[in-house]
C-alpha positions in Angstrom: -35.1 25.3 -4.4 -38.8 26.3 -3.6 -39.4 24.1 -7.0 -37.1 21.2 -6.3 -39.6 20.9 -2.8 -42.6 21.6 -4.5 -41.7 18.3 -7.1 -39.7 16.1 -3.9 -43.3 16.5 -1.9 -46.2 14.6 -3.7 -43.4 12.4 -5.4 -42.5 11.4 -1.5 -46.3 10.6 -0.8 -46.3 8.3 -4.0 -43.6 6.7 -2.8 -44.7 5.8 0.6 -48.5 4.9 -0.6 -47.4 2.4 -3.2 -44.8 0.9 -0.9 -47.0 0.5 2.2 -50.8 -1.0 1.5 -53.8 -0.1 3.8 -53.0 -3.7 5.4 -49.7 -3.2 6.1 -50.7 0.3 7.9 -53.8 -1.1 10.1 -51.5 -4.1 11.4 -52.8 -7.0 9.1 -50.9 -9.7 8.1 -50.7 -11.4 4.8 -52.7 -14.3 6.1 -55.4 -12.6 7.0 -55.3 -9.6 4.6 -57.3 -10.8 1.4 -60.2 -12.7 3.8 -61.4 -8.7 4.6 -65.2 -9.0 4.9 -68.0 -6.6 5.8 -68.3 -6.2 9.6 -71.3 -8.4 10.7 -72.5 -8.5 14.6 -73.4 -12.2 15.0 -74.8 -13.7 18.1 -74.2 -17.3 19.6 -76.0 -19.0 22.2 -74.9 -22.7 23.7 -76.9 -25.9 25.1 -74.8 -28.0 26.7 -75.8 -31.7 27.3 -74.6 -34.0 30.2 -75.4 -37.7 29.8 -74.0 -41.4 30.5 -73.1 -44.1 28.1 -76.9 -44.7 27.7 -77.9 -41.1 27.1 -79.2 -40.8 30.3 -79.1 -37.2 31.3 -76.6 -36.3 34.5 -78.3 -33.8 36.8 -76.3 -31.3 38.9 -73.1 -31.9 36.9 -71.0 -28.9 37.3 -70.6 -27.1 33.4 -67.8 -24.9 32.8 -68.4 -23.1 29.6 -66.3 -20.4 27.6 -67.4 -18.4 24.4 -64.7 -16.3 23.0 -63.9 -14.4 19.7 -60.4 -15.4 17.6 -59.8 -12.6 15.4 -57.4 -13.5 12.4 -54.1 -13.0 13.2 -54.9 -11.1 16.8 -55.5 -12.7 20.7 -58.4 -13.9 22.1 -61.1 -11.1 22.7 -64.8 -11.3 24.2 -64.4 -13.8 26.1 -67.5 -15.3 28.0 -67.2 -18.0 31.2 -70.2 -19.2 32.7 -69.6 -22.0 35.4 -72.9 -23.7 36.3 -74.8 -27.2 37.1 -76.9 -29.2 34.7 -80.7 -29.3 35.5 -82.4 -32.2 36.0 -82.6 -32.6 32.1 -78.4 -32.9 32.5 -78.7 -28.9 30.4 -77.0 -25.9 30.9 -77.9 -23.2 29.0 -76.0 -19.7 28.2 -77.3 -16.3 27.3 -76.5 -15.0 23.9 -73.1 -13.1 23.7 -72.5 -11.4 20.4 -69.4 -10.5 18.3 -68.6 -8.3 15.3 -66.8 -10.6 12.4 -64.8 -8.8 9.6 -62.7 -11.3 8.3 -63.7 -15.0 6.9 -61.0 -16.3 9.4 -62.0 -15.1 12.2 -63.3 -17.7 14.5 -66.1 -17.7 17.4 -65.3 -21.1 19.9 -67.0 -22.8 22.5 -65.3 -24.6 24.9 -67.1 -26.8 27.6 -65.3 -28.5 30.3 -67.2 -30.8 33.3 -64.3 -31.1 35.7 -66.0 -33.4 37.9 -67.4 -36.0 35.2 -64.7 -39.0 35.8 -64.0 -40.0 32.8 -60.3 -39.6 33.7 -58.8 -36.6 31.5 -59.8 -33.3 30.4 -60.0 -34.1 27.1 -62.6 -37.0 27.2 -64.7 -34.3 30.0 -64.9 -31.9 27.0 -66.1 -30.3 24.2 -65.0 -27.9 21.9 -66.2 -26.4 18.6 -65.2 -23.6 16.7 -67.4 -21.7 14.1 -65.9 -19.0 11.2 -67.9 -15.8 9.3 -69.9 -18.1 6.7 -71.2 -20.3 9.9 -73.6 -16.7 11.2 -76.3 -15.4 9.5 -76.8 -11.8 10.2 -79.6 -11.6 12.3 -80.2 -14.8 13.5 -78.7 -16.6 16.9 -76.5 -19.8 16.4 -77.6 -21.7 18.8 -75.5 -24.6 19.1 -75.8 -28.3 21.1 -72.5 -29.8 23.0 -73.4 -33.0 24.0 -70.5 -34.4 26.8 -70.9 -38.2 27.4 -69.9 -39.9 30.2 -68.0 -42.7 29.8 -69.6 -45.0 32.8 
């Protein structure tokens, strides 16, 4: 017996680590399983422009901005809101929130939204861009320019 358990053992461990892969285990899905990257900390800063149909800058226009982090496969996380007016150059500017990336699909976004701008919807007040692994370079800030026009 003690040689039937010494044999049913290890052959039980093969078993179970070629049927489940290291994926399967940490909770990845097949979608995002063969993107696996090295972790990289990548930073993001935003400039947000307000102007009219002549590129005339809007001054006090009231910015509401959101970074966030979209890991593949998993909910938002690290998500940033900064509510604040444009200067008198129609800019807002955000500080520099930073993320650790590990998989080529997982995606940094920034979405801008002036509620009070009139051009009648939420969509045509906004802005919205999205940025993947490949878009960082380690070490550097992304610093990127929304530009939100008015329509009058």
């Amino acid at each position: 017996m003690k040689k039937l358990t010494l044999f049913f053992i290890p052959g039980l461990f093969i078993l179970i680590s070629t049927t489940f892969t290291a994926c399967k285990l940490m909770g990845e899905d097949k979608e995002c399983g063969p993107e696996r990257m090295r972790e990289v900390e990548v930073s993001i800063k935003a400039t947000i422009h307000v102007v009219d149909k002549n590129r005339n800058p809007i001054a006090n226009q009231m910015v509401r901005l959101t970074l966030y982090k979209k890991p593949c496969g998993l909910p938002i996380k690290g998500q940033f809101n900064f509510d604040a007016p444009t200067n008198a150059q129609g800019i807002v500017e955000t500080s520099v929130a930073y993320y650790k990336l590990s998989n080529m699909k997982d995606v940094v976004g920034v979405d801008v939204y002036a509620p009070q701008l009139g051009n009648g919807s939420a969509e045509a007040d906004s802005e919205y861009a999205t940025f993947t692994y490949k878009d960082f370079l380690a070490g550097r800030t992304k610093e990127v320019d929304l530009t939100i026009y008015r329509n009058f």
